[in-house]
C-alpha atoms as one frame of an Amber mdcrd trajectory, in Angstrom:
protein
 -31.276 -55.500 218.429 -28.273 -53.493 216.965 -26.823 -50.805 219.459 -26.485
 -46.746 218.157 -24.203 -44.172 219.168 -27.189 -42.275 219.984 -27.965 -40.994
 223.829 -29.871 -38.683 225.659 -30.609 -37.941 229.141 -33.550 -36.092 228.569
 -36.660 -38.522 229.797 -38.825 -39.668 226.897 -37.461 -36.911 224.412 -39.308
 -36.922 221.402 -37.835 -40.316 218.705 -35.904 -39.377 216.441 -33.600 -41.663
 213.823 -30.242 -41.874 214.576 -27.820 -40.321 212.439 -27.322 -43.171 209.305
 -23.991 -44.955 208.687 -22.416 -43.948 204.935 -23.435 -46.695 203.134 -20.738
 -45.866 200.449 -18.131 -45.665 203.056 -17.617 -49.278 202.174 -16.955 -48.783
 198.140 -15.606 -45.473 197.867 -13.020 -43.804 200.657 -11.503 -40.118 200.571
 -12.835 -37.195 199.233 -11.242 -36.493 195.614 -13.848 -34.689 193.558 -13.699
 -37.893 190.933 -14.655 -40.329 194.595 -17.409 -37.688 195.117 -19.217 -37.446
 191.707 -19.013 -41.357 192.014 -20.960 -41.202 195.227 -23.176 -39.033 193.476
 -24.044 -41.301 190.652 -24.575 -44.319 193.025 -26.876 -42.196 194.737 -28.558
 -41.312 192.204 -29.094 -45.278 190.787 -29.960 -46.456 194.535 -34.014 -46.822
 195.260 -35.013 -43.063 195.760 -37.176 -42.483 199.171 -38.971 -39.553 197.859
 -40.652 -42.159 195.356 -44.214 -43.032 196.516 -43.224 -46.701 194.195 -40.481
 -47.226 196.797 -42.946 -47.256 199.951 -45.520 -49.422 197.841 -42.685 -52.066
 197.947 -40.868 -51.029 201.165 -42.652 -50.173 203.945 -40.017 -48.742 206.496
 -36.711 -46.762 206.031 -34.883 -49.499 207.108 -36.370 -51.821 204.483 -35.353
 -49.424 201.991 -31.577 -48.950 203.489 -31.293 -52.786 203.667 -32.688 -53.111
 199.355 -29.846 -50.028 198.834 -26.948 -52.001 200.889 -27.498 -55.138 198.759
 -27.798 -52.901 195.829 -24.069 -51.838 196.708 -23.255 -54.994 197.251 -24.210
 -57.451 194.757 -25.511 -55.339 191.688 -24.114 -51.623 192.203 -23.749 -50.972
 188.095 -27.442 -51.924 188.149 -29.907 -49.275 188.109 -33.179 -49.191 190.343
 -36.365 -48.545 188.432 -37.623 -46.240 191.526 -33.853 -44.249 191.508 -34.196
 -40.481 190.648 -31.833 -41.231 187.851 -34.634 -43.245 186.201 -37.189 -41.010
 187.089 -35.324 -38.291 185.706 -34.397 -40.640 182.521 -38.232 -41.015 181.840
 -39.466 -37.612 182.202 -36.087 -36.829 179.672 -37.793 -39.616 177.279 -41.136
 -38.290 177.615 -39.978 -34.906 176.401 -37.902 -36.596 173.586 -40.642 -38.935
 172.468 -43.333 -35.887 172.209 -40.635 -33.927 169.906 -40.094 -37.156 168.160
 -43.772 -37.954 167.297 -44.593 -34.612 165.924 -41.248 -33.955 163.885 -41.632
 -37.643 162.436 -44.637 -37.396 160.191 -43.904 -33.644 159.484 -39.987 -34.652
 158.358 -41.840 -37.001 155.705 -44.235 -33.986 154.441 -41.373 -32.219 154.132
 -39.445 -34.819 151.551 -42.157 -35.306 149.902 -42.669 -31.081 149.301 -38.998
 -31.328 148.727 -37.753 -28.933 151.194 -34.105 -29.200 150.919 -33.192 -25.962
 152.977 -35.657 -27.207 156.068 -34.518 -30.648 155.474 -30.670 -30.287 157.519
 -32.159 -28.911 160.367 -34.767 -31.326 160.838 -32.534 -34.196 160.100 -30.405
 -32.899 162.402 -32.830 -33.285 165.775 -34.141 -36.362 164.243 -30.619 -37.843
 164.279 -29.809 -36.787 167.629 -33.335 -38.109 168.875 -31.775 -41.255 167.064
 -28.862 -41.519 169.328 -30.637 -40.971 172.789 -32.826 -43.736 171.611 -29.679
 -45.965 171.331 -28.668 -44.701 174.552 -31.984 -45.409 176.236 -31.368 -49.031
 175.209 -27.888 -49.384 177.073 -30.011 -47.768 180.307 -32.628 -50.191 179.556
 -30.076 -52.901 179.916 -28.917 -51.636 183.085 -32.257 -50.970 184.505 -34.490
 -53.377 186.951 -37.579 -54.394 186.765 -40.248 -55.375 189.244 -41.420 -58.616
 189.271 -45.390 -59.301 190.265 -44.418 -62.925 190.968 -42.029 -62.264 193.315
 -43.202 -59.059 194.659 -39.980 -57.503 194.477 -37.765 -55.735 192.359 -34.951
 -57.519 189.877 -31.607 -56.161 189.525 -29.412 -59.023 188.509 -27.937 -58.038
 185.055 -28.431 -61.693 183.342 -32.287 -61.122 184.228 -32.538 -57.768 183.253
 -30.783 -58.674 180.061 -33.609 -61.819 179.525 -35.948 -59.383 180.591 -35.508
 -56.623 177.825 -34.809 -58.992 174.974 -38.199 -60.498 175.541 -40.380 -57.582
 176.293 -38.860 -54.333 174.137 -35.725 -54.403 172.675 -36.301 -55.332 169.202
 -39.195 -52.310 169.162 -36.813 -49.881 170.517 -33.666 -50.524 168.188 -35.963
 -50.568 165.214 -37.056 -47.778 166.484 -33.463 -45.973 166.765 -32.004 -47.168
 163.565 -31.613 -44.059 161.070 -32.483 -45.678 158.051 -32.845 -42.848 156.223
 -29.566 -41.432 156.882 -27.819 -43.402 153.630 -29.996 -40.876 151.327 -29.884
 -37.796 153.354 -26.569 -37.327 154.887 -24.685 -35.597 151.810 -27.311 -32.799
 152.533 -25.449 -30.029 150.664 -26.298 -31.125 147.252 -29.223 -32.670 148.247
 -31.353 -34.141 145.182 -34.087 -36.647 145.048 -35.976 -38.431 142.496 -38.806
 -39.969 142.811 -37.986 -42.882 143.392 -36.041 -41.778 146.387 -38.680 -39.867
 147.691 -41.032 -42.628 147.923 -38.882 -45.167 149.280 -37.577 -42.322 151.822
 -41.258 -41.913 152.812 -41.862 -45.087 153.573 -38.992 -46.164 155.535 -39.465
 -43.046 157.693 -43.037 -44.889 158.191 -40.812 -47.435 160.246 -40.875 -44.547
 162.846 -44.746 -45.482 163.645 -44.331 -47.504 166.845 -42.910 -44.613 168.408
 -45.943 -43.968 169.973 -46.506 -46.919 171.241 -42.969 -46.199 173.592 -44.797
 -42.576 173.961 -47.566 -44.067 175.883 -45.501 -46.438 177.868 -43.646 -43.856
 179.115 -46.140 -41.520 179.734 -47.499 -44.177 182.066 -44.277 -44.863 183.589
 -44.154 -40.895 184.582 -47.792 -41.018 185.102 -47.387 -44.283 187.976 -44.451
 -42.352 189.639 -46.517 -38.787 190.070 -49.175 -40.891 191.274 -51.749 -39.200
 189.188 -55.153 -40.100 189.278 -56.147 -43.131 186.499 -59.118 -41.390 185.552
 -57.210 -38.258 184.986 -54.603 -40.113 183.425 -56.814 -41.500 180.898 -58.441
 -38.577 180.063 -54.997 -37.152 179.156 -53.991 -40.115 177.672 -57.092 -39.630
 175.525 -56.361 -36.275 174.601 -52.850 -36.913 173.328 -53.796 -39.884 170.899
 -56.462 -37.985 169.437 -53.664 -35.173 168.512 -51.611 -37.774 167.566 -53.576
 -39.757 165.643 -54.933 -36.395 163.779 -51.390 -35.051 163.224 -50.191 -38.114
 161.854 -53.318 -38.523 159.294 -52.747 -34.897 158.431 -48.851 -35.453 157.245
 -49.835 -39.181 155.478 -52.775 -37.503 154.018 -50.659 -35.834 151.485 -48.008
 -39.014 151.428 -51.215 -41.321 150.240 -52.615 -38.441 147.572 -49.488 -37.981
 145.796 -47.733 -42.267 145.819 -49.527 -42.714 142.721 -48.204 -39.647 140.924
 -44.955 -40.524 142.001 -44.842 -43.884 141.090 -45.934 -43.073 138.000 -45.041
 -39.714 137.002 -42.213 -41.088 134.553 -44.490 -42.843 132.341 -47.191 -42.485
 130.116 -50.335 -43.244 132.227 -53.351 -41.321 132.952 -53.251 -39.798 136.147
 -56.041 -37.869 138.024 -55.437 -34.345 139.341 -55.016 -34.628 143.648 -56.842
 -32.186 145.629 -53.950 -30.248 146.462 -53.859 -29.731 142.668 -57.304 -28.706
 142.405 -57.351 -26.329 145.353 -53.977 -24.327 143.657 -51.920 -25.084 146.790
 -49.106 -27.501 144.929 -46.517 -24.262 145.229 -47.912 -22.813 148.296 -45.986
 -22.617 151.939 -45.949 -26.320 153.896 -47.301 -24.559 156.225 -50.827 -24.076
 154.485 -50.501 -27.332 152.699 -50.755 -28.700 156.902 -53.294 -26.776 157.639
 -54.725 -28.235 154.703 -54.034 -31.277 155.456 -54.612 -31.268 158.954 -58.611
 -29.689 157.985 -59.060 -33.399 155.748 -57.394 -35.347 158.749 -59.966 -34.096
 161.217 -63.138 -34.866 158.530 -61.443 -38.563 158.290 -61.006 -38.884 161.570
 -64.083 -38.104 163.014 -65.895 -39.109 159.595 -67.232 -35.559 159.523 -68.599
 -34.347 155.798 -66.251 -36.631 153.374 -68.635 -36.547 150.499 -66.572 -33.588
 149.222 -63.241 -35.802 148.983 -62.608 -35.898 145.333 -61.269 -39.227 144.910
 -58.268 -38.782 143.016 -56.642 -42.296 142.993 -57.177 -45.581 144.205 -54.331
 -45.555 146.434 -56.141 -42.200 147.939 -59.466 -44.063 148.220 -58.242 -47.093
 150.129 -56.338 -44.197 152.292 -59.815 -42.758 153.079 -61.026 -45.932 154.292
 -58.164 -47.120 156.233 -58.421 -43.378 158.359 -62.189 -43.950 158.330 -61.695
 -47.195 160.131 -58.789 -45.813 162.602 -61.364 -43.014 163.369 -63.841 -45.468
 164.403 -61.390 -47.569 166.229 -60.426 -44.314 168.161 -63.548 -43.649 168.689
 -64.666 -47.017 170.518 -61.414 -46.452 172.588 -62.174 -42.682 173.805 -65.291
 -44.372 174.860 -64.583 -47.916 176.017 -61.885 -44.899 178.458 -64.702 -43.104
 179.086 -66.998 -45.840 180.012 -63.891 -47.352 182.542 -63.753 -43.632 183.839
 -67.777 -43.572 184.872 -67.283 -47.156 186.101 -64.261 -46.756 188.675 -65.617
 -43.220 189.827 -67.000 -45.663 193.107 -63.952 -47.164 193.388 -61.553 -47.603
 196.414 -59.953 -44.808 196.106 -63.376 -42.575 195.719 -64.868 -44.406 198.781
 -61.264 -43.874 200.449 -62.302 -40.160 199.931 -65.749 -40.252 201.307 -64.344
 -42.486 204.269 -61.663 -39.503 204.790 -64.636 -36.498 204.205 -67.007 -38.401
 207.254 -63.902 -38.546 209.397 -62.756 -34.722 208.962 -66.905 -33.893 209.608
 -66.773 -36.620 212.951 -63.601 -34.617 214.287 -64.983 -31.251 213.810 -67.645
 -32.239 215.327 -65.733 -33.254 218.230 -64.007 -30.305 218.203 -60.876 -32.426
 218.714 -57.612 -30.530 218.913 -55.151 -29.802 215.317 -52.638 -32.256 216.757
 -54.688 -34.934 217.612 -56.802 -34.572 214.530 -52.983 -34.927 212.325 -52.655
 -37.994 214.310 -55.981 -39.573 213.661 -55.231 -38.582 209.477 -52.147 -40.011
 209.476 -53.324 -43.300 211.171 -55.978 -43.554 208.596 -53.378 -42.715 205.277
 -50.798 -45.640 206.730 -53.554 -47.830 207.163 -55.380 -47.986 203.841 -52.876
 -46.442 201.660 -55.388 -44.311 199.776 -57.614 -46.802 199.497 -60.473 -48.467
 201.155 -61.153 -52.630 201.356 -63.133 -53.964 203.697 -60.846 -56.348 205.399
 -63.175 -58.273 207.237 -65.258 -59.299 204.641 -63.070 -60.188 201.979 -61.113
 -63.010 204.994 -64.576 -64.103 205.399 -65.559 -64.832 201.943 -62.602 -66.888
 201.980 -61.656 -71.005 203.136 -59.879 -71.905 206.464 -56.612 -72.867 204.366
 -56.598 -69.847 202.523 -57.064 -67.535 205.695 -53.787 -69.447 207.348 -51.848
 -69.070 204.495 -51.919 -65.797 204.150 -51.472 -65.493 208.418 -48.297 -68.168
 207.476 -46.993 -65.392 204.736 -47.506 -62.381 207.024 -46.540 -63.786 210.432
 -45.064 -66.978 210.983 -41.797 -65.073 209.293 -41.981 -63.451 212.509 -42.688
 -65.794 214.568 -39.553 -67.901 213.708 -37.245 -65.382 214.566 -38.162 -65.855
 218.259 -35.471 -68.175 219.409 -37.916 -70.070 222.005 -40.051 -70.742 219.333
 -38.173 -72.160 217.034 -38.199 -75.720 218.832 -41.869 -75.844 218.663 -43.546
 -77.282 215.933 -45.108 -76.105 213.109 -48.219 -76.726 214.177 -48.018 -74.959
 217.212 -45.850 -71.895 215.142 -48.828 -71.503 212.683 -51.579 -70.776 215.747
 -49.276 -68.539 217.784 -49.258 -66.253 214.271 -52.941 -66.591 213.878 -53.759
 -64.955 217.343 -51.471 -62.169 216.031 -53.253 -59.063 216.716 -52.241 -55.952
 213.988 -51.544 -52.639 215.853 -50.509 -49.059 214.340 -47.962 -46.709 216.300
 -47.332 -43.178 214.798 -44.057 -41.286 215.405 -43.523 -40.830 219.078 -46.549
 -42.974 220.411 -45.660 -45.323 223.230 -46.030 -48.556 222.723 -44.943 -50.261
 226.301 -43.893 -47.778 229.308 -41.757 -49.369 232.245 -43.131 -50.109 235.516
 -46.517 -51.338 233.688 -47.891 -54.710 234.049 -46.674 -56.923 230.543 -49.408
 -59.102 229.462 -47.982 -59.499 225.493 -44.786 -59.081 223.384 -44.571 -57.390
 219.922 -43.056 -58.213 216.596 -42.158 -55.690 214.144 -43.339 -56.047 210.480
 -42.386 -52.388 209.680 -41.125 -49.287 211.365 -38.438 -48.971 213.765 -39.128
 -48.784 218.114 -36.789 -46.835 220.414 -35.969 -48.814 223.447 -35.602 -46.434
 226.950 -34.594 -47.072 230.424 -36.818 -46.050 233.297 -34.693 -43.594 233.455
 -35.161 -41.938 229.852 -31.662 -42.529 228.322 -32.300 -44.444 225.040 -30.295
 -47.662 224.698 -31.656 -48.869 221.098 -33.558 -49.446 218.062 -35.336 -52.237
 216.713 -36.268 -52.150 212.865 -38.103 -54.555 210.954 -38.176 -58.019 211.477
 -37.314 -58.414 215.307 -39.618 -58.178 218.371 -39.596 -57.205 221.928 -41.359
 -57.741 225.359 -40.778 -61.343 224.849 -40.193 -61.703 229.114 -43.697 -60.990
 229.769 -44.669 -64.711 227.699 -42.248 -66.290 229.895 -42.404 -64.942 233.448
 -45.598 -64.063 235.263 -46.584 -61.180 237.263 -43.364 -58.935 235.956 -43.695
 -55.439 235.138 -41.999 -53.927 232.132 -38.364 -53.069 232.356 -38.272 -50.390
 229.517 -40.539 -48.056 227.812 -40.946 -48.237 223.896 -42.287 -45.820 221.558
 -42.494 -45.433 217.707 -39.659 -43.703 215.873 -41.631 -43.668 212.849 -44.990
 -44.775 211.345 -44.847 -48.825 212.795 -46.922 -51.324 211.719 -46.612 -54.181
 215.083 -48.077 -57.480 215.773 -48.867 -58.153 219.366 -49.420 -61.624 220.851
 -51.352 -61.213 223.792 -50.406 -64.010 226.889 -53.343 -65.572 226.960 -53.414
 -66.661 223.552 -49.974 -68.081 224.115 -50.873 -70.211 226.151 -53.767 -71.478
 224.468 -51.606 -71.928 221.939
């Protein structure tokens, strides 16, 4: 139990946390402005408590104080994936990558229509979109990463660096390399061949698996709003259909005039494109798009391409190739939409119906506002916005494999009782099996002095006030440590101290009888 400065005289006043120690005090003393913009930005790189990740992983605010101390104290360059810097970083990226995607495949169209005066500006953003990528891979370097395995989260460098390398890096510097920049940067007297042109529109083709960084961002953003996975598929639908159509629209025109280009300094026969036929060759880019965009969306969805004139081979094999990614998007929008209709029952739907019978049971009740906030709360702790059914699944399951998982949940507990820890293992393993799992919500009392005792309590997550008969509060207890231990030990003794919830607790109680059947 760790003493706090904390008192009051008031009996059973309503829990409250104490105020928290400066956790920087440690790294960074006195108050220069330079000491405080450093406390800022190791703020800002500690696990963020407003992140509904963070309470996935870590349970209790002392959990999460405890990951940001050894943050501070073993890796305090490193970032945490669930910081609001990161957070911040990947809504930034989403932004960037959504600019990036669309000025791409238009920054191509507009080489190949030889745009010169449109060209700086464009190659400007692009360019600066090139150097935030190269900065996203130093923050990637310096960025955690949680681990299923382990169930936690990484934030040594040497395995964030192993980490990266394996899974993204070579994508994202690819990715951020401005090829082009060797033929475009003397942009004042700008002139391209042909040659140029094609070889410029190809490299700029490198830019493709941009999207797939889009997507994994957007579902990086998409895990930390906590919005919906139906929802989030349906928008993730939507945007690769744009996408995909955008992108056809701008390589429409690429693939109808690469054979004119390659060769439009010989001799050989070529046909006349479509954007020859239709007039358009010295119109505005902007009708040439919508042009192009109008074939993209007939490939795409294979809607009425009988009217193509098929002006080249090249162009031909281009018709297939969309005809097939229009298929291919097709089976995915429904392969989504079949995953959509197939998870509507899932645990999160019946968490919903489960939450819809229990606001109709209380009304019917007619139970009070606060008690009804109490019994919703209980209920959103408990099953975490979703709905198992406990019971059955430990059922379905072997002896060994229901006292393993008691041996991961509780014996950790268990051990920490000094009394126990001469007993053998045995003996340790059933004492955590009669565990029974209780749930205290802020303010609840958990023991009250002058009571009979007939059990002790261990804390898996939450943090218990401890009060003399008297009402002055002498301490906490946070996660990991137990209390009421005297009542195991000595018979017929009547608590000494009352106990009640500071927060949402999650408790295991051991009753006395089954210690000493035990």
């Amino acid at each position: 139990m760790r003493r706090v400065s904390f008192r009051s005289n008031t009996p059973h006043p309503d829990c409250q946390l104490p105020p928290e120690k400066d956790i920087f005090e440690p790294y960074i003393r006195g108050k220069y402005p330079l000491n405080k913009l450093y406390r800022t930005a190791l703020w800002l790189f500690l696990a963020s408590g407003s992140d509904r990740r963070t309470h996935r992983l870590l349970n209790s605010r002392s959990a999460l104080r405890k990951d940001q101390v050894n943050q501070l104290s073993y890796c305090q360059f490193s970032i945490h994936p669930y910081s609001l810097f990161r957070f911040g970083w990947d809504c930034f990226m989403l932004l960037v990558f959504s600019v990036n995607i669309v000025i791409v495949p238009y920054f191509q169209l507009l080489i190949l229509y030889k745009k010169y005066d449109l060209l700086a500006s464009i190659l400007a953003i692009i360019l600066v979109m090139d150097f935030i990528g190269f900065l996203r891979i130093i923050i990637n370097f310096c960025t955690g990463f949680y681990c299923k395995k382990q169930n936690k989260v990484i934030l040594s460098r040497n395995d964030i660096c192993r980490n990266y390398l394996k899974r993204g890096f070579l994508l994202d510097l690819v990715v951020s390399i401005p090829f082009y920049a060797y033929f475009l940067l003397p942009i004042s007297n700008l002139t391209l061949d042909n040659n140029n042109v094609l070889i410029l529109s190809l490299i700029i083709l490198i830019k493709v698996p941009i999207i797939y960084s889009f997507i994994r961002c957007f579902n990086l953003v998409g895990e930390a709003l906590e919005i919906k996975t139906n929802i989030k598929r349906c928008l993730r639908g939507l945007v690769l259909i744009l996408l995909v159509t955008h992108w056809v629209a701008c390589l429409n025109y690429f693939f109808e005039t690469v054979e004119a280009l390659i060769v439009a300094d010989n001799d050989m026969k070529v046909f006349p494109t479509w954007v020859v036929e239709k007039g358009i060759q010295n119109d505005s880019l902007g009708l040439v798009y919508y042009h192009c965009f109008f074939r993209s969306v007939s490939l795409v969805f294979k809607v009425s391409i009988d009217w193509m004139p098929l002006s080249s081979d090249t162009y031909m094999l281009w018709i297939c190739f969309s005809c097939v990614v229009g298929r291919l998007l097709a089976v995915f929008l429904l392969s989504e939409g079949f995953l959509i209709s197939k998870t509507w029952r899932t645990s999160q739907k019946r968490h919903k119906q489960m939450m819809f019978h229990l606001a109709e049971f209380m009304s019917n009740k007619q139970l009070p506002d606060p008690l009804r906030n109490k019994i919703f709360n209980h209920f959103k702790f408990n099953f975490q916005r979703s709905f198992f059914e406990q019971g059955q699944i430990l059922n379905t399951m072997t002896r060994k494999i229901r006292e393993d998982i008691v041996m991961h949940s509780c014996l950790r507990l268990v051990e920490k009782v000094k009394f126990f820890r001469k007993l053998p293992l045995v003996i340790m393993v059933k004492l955590a099996a009669k565990l029974h799992h209780q749930i205290y919500l802020t303010n609840d009392v958990i023991i009250r002095a002058g009571e009979p005792g007939y059990s002790m309590y261990f804390v898996s997550t939450g943090t218990v006030a401890i009060y003399t008969p008297t009402g002055v509060e002498m301490c906490h207890i946070t996660d990991g440590n137990h209390f009421g231990e005297i009542a195991l030990i000595m018979e017929n003794v009547n608590r000494t101290a009352t106990v009640k919830a500071v927060e949402t607790c999650e408790l295991y109680e051991l009753h006395l009888n089954d210690f000493r059947k035990a």
